[in-house]
C-alpha positions in Angstrom: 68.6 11.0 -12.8 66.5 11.8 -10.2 65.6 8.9 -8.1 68.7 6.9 -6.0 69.2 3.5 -5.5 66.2 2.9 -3.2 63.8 4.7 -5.4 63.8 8.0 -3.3 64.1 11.5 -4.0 66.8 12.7 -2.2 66.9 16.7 -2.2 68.7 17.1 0.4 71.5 15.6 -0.9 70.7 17.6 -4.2 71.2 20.5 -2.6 73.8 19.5 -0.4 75.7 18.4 -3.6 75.0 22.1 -5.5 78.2 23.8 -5.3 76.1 27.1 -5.4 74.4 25.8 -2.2 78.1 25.0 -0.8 79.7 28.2 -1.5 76.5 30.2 -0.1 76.6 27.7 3.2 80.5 27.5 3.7 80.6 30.6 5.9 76.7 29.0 7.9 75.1 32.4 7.0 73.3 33.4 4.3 73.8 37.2 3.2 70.8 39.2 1.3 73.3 39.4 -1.2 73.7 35.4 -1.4 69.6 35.4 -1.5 69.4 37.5 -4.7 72.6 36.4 -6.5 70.5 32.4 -5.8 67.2 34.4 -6.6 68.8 35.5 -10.0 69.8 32.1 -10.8 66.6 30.3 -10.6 64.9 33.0 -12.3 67.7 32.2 -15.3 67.0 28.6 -15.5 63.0 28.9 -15.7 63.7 31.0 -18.4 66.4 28.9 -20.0 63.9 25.9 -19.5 60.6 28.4 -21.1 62.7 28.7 -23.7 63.7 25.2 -24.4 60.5 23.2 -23.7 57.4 22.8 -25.5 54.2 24.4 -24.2 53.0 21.0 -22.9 56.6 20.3 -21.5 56.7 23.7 -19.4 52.9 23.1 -18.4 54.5 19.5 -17.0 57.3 21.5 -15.1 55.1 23.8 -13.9 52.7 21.2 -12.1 55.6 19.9 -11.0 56.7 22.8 -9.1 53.4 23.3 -7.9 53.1 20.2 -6.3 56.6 20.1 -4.9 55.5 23.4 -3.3 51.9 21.8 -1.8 54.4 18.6 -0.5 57.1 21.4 1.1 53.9 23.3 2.5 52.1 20.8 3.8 55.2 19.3 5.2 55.9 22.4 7.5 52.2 22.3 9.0 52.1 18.6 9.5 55.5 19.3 11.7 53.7 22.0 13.4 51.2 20.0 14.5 52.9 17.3 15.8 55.5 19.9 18.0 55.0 18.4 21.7 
């Protein structure tokens, strides 16, 4: 489900592949508009999944998001760093 044939991650093609991340891209700019409309989505699916999961299971997800957040953050200053 997640992982491809190497045993990688690959979000950009996860996104690339969202046809909500299509339709907002197809024009290359990204209106406020497009921002909450995608804003209002996410915040409907956490709490579809609140709703659906156990209180261990949504403690899982939301590690998980925490830590996909540290990796994205920590990402962006190890980039900065090495600029020049």
């Amino acid at each position: 489900m997640l992982f491809n044939e190497q045993g990688f991650i690959d979000i950009d093609e996860m996104i690339a592949q969202e046809p909500s991340f299509q339709k907002i891209m197809e024009d290359g700019v990204v209106t406020g508009e497009e921002l909450r409309e995608q804003t209002d989505r996410v915040i409907s699916l956490l709490h579809e999944v609140e709703n659906r999961l156990s209180e261990e299971d949504q403690l899982l997800v939301k590690k998980l998001f925490a830590e996909t957040n540290v990796l994205t953050a920590i990402y962006h200053y190890y980039d900065i760093q090495n600029i020049g």
